[in-house]
MISETI-801672 format. One line per field, with one value per residue: residue number from 1; residue in three letters; x, y, z of N, C-alpha, C, O in turn. Coordinates in Angstrom, 2 decimals. Each point is the difference from the previous one (the first is absolute). Layout:
BEGIN
num <- NUM,...
residuo <- ALA,...
nu <- X,...
nv <- Y,...
nw <- Z,...
cau <- X,...
cav <- Y,...
caw <- Z,...
cu <- X,...
cv <- Y,...
cw <- Z,...
ou <- X,...
ov <- Y,...
ow <- Z,...
This chain:
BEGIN
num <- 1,2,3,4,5,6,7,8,9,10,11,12,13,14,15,16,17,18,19,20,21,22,23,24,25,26,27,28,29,30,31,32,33,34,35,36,37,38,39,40,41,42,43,44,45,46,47,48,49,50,51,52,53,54,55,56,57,58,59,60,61,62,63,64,65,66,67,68,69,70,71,72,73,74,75,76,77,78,79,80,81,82,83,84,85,86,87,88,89,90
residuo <- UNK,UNK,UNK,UNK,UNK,UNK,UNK,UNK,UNK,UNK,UNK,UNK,UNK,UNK,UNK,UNK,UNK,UNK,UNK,UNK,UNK,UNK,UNK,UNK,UNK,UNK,UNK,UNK,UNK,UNK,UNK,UNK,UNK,UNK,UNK,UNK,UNK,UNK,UNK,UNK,UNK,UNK,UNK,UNK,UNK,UNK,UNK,UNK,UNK,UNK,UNK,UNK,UNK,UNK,UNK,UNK,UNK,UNK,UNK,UNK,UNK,UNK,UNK,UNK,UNK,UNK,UNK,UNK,UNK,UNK,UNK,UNK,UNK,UNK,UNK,UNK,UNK,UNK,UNK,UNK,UNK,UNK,UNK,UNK,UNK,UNK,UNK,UNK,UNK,UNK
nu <- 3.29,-1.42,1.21,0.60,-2.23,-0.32,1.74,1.63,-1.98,0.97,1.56,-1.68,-0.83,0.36,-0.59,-1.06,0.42,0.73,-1.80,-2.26,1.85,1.12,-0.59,0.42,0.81,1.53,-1.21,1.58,1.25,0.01,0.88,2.29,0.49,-0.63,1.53,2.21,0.18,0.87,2.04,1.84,-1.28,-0.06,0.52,-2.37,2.30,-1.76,0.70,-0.29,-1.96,0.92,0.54,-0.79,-1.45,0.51,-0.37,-1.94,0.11,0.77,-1.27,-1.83,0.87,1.27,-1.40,-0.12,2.07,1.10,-0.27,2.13,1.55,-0.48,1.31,1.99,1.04,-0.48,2.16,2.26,-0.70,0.01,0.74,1.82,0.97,-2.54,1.28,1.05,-1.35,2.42,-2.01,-1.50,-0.89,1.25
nv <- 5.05,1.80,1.98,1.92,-0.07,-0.79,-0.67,1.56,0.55,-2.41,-1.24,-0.17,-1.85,-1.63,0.27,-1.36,-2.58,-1.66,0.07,-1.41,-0.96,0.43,-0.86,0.00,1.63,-1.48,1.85,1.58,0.45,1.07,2.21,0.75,0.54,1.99,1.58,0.70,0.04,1.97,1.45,-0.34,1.33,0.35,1.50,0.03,-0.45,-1.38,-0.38,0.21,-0.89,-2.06,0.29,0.23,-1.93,-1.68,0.74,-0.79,-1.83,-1.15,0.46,-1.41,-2.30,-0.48,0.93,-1.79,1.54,-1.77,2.18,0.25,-0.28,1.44,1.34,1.64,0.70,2.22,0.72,0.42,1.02,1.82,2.49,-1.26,0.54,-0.77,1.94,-1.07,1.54,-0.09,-0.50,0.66,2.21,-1.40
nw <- -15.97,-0.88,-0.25,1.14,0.76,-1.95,-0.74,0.46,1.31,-0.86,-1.37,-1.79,-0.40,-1.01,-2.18,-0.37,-0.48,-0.76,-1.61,-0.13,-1.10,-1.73,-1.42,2.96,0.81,-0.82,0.39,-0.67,1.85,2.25,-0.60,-0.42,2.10,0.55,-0.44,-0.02,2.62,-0.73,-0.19,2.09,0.94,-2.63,-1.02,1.18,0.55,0.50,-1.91,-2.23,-2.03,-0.46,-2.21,-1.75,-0.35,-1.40,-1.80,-1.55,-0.55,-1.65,-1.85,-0.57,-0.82,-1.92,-1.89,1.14,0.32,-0.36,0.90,-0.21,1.93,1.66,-1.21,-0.11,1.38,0.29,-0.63,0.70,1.23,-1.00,-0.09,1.20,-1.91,0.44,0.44,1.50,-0.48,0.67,-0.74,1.41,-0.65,-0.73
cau <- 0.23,-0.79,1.13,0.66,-0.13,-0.98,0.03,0.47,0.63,0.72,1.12,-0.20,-0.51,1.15,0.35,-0.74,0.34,1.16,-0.41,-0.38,1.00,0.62,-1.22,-1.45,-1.50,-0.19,-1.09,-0.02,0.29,-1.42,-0.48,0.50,0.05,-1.00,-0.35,0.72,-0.66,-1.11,0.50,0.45,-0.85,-0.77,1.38,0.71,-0.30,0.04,1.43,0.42,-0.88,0.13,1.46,-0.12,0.05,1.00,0.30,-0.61,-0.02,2.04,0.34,-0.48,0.68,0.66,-0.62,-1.46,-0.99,-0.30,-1.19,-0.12,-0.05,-0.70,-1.06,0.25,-0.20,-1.34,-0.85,0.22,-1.28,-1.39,-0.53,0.63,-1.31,0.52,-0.35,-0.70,0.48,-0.16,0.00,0.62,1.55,1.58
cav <- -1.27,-1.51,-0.24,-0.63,-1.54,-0.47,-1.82,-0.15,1.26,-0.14,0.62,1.54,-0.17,-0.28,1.39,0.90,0.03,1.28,1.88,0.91,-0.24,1.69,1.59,-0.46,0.91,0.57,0.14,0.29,-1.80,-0.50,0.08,-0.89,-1.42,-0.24,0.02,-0.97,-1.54,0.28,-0.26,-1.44,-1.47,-0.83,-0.78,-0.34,-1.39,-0.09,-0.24,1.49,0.84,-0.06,0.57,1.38,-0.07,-0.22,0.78,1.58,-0.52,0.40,1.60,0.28,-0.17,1.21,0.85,0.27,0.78,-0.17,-0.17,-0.48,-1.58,-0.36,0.04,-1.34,-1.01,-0.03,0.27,-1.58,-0.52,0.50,-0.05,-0.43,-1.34,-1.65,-0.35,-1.04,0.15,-0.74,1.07,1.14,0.52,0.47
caw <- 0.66,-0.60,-0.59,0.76,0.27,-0.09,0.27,1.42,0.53,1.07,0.52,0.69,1.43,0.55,0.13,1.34,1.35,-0.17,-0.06,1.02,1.00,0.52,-0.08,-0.03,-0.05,-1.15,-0.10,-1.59,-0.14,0.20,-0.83,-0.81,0.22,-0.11,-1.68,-0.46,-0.16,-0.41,-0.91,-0.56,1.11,-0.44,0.40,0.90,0.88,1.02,1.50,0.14,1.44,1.36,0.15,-0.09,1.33,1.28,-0.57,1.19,1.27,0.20,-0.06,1.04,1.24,-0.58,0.00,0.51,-0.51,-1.00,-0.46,-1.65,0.33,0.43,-1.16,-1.11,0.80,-0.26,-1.09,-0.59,0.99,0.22,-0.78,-1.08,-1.05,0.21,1.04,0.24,1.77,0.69,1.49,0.56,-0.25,1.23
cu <- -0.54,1.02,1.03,0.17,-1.45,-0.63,0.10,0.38,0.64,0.79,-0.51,-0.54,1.79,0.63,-0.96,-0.04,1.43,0.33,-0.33,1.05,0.11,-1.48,-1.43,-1.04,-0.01,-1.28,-0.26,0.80,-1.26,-1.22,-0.35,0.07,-1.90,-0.75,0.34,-0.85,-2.05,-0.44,-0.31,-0.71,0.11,1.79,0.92,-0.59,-0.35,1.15,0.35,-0.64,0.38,1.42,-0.52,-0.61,0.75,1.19,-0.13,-0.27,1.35,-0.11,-0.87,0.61,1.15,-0.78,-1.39,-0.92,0.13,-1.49,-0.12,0.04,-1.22,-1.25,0.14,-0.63,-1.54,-0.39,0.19,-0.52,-1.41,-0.07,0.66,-0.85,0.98,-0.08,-1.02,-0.14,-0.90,-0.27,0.62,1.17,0.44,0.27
cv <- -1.14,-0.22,-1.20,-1.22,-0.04,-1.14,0.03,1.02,0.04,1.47,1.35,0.13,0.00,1.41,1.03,-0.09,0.45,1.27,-0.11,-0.69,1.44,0.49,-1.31,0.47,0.95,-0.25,-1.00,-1.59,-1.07,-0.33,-0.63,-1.51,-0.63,-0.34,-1.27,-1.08,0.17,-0.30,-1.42,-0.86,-0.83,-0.60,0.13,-1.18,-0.12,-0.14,1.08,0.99,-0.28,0.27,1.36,0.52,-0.06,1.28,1.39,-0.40,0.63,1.12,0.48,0.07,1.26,0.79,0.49,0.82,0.59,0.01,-0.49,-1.07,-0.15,-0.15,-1.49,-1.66,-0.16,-0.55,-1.84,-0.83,0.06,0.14,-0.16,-1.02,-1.12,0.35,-0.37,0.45,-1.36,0.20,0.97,0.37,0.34,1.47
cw <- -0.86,-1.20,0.92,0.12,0.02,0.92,1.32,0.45,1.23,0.02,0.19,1.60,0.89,-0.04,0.71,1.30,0.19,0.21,1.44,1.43,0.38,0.15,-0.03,-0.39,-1.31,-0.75,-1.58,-0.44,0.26,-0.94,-1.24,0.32,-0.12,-1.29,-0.06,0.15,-0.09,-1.87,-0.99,0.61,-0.24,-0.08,1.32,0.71,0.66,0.82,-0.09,1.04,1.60,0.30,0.31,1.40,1.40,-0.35,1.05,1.37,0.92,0.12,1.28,1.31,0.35,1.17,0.39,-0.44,-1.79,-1.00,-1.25,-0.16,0.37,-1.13,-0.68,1.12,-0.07,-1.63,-0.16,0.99,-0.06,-2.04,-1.41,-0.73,0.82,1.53,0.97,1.86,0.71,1.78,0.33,-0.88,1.19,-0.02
ou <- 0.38,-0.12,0.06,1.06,-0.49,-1.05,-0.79,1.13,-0.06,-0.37,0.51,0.25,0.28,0.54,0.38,-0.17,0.14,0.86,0.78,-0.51,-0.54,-0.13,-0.61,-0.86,-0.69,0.02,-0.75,-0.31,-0.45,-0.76,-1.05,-0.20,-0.25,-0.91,-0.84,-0.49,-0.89,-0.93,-0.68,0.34,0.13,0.22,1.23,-1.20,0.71,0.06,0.35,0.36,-0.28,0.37,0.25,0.36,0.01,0.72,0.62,-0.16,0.03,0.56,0.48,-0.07,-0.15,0.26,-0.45,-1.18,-0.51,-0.38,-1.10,-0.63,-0.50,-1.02,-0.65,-0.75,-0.43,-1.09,-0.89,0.26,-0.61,-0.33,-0.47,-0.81,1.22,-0.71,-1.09,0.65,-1.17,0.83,1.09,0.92,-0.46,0.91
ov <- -1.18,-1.13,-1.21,-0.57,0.41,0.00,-0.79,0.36,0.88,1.03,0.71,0.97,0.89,0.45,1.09,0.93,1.12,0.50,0.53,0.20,0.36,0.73,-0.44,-0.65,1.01,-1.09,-0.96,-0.70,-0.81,-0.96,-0.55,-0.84,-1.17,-0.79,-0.90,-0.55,-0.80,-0.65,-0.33,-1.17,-0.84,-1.06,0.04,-0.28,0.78,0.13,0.53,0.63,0.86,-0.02,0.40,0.98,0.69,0.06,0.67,0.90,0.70,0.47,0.83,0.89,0.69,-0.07,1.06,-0.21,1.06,-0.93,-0.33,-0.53,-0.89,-0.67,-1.03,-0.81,-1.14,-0.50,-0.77,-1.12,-0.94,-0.98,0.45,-0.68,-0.11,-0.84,0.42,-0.65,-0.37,0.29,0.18,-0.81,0.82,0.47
ow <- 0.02,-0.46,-0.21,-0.27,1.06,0.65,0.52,-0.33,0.86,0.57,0.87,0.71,0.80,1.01,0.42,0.80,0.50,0.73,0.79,1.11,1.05,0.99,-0.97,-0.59,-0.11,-0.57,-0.18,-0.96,-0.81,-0.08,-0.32,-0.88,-0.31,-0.24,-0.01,-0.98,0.29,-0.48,-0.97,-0.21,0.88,0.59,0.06,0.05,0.64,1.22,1.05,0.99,0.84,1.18,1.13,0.65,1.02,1.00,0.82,0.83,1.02,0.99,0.78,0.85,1.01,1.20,-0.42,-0.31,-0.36,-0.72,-0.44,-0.92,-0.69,0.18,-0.18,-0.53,-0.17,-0.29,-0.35,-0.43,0.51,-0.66,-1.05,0.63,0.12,0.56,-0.37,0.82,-0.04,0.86,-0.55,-0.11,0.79,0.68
């Protein structure tokens, strides 16, 4: 990936949400999506961070019991670099 696009790991993000439309609970996408903005932190936006959010938010709704959503939702709230909890997590 650090071939790929150095500069902006938009479009691979865009390809993962994609992947997980057919297959939510695909463990090993999750996964990967984690790397990814783990990865690149340092080139992602805040508007992104809150796309990505409102993001898993959608999949949540989808899906409730989505435990992998429910991770990712933990990690970009609580312990992604830069986040900021603002009272009570929801």
């Amino acid at each position: 990936m650090t071939h790929i696009s150095p500069s902006d790991p938009r479009s691979e993000i865009d390809y993962i949400h994609d992947a997980l439309i057919p297959d939510p609970k695909n463990y090993h996408t999750w996964a990967y999506l984690h790397w990814l903005y783990s990865h690149f932190a340092d080139r992602i936006s805040e508007t992104q961070w809150h796309d990505e959010e409102a993001w898993c938010t959608e999949m949540l709704r989808v899906d409730g019991r989505n435990n992998s959503a429910w991770g990712w939702r933990w990690f970009l709230r609580v312990a992604r670099p830069g986040a900021q909890i603002d009272g009570e997590v929801e």
